[in-house]
C-alpha positions, 0 to 999 in steps of 0.5 A: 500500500504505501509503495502504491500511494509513493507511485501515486504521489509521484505521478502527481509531482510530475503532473504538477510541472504542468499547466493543464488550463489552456491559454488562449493568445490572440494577435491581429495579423492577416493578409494575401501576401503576409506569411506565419512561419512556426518552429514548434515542437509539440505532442499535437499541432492542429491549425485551421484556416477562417474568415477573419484577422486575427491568429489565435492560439489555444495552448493545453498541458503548457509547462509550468514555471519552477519556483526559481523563476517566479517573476521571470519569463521563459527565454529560449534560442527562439525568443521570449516567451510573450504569449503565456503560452510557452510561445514567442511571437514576433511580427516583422513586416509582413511575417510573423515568426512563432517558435516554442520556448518551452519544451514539453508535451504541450498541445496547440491548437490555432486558427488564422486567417485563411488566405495567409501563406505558412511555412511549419518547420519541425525538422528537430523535432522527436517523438514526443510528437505522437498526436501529429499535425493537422491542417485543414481549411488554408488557402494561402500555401504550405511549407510542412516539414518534420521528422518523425509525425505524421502529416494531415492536410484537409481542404487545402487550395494552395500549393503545398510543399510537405516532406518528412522522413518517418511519418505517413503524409496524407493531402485533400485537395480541396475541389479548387486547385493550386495555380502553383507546382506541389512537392510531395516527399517522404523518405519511410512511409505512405503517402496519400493523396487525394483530388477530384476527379474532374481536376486538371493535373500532371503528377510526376510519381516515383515509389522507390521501394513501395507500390502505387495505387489510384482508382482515377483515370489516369493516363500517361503523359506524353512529352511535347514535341521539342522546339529548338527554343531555349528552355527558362533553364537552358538560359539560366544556366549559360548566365550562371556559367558566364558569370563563373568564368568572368569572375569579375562580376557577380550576379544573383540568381534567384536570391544566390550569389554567382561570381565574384567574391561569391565564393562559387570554386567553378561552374559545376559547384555553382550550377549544383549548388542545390542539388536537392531542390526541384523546380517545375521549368515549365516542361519538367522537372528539374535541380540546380539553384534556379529554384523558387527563391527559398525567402518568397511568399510562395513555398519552394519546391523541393526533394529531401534527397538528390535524385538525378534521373529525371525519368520519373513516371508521369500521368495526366488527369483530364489534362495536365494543368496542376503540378504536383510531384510525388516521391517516397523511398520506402512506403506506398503511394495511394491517389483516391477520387475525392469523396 
């Protein structure tokens, strides 16, 4: 009996160093051209997109402050903690940065105005993250990456770029789709998409160690006839390889330096200086540091791993307006009609 009531007493102890009120914190902050980007480690993130200006966090399970800290604010690499919440949040014209200062199992739950552009970069985080992100309702476009949880995304209208090395990867695409290229990547586990079956879409689909599943009605995709005009790529690339050999001069590409005092060793460095990095050239596609640039509004596509073949699959829904490149290594691929 009393080691039964020292386990008891002990799970209370440790419960105590937890603050189970949720805290609610809200700030104005709206806009078509305004980003959110999040650093959060949590058991549980849930963000949902609405009709209105403000974003407003709800934050439960929150670590308590010790007692020699009484009077003092969490601080942490990602700031001061200015929410109560275990949360710093900070504008800077028109993005809002939200980093965690407080570790733990917290759970947040957020809501924000629809039509803003968000970038969720959980790439340190463990696995202490079991309840797993969910986002539903955002129209604005989507940058996720994780570790180890698992990724759900409902109703979404914007481009999505979602990567993770462990968890399953599931999308909804909501019946209006994105203007923009989607990069869907995971390195061990499935990825599930689903879209109306009257959209218009290219996918470029590779499984490395996984099989592939669809109940559309796909059909292949056949390569336009070449012209002997120049591609986007072809361009940027003879510029890039110019500006190497001047080395007199620099330029910048897309937010990179090329040239001189830009600390590129020759041409090759220069042109696979992201190797990793995809971007749609208009027929394909392709990697060298011609990507999205990584500060715009937009999110960048990309892979998590560098795979040269460009030989990838392809098939087209209706017809081939909206990209969306697909890659997993060890899991399967699943493409559903939307229900």
């Amino acid at each position: 009996m009393q080691k039964f009531m020292l386990f008891v007493c002990t799970l209370a102890i440790a419960g105590s160093t937890y603050a189970q009120d949720a805290k609610t914190y809200k700030t104005k902050f709206s806009g078509a051209n305004k980003r959110v980007i999040m650093d959060i480690d949590a058991k549980q993130l849930d963000i949902e997109g609405y009709n209105g200006d403000e974003i407003i966090i709800e934050a439960t399970n929150v670590p308590s402050v010790p007692k020699e800290a009484d009077g003092l604010r969490p601080l942490s690499a990602g700031g001061i903690d200015n929410t109560g919440a275990g949360l710093s949040v900070y504008p800077n014209g028109d993005v809002l940065k939200i980093n965690v200062v407080m570790k733990g199992k917290a759970l947040y739950k957020i809501k924000m105005p629809k039509e803003l552009a968000l970038v969720v970069k959980k790439r340190n985080s463990c696995s202490c993250n079991e309840g797993g992100m969910h986002i539903i309702g955002m129209e604005g476009p989507l940058e996720i990456n994780t570790n180890y949880e698992d990724i759900t995304l409902t109703d979404v209208t914007g481009p999505v770029v979602a990567n993770s090395n462990q968890g399953k990867i599931k999308v909804v695409f909501d019946d209006k789709m994105p203007d923009k290229p989607s990069s869907i990547v995971n390195y061990n586990g499935h990825i599930d998409i689903s879209v109306s079956d009257k959209a218009k879409i290219l996918f470029s689909i590779l499984s490395g160690n996984g099989n592939m599943f669809t109940d559309l009605d796909l059909k292949p995709y056949i390569e336009p006839a070449k012209t002997e005009e120049k591609s986007t790529k072809q361009l940027q690339d003879e510029v890039i390889a110019n500006a190497v050999k001047d080395r007199t001069r620099a330029i910048t590409i897309n937010g990179q330096s090329v040239g001189k005092d830009a600390g590129w060793g020759s041409t090759s460095s220069a042109t696979n200086a992201f190797p990793n990095v995809y971007y749609w050239s208009g027929n394909d596609w392709a990697t060298n540091n011609t990507n999205i640039a990584a500060n715009s509004a937009a999110p960048t596509s990309y892979l998590s791993w560098n795979d040269a073949d460009k030989g990838f699959p392809k098939y087209v829904l209706n017809e081939g307006q909206t990209k969306i490149l697909i890659r997993t290594i060890n899991g399967n691929v699943y493409l559903r009609k939307k229900k």
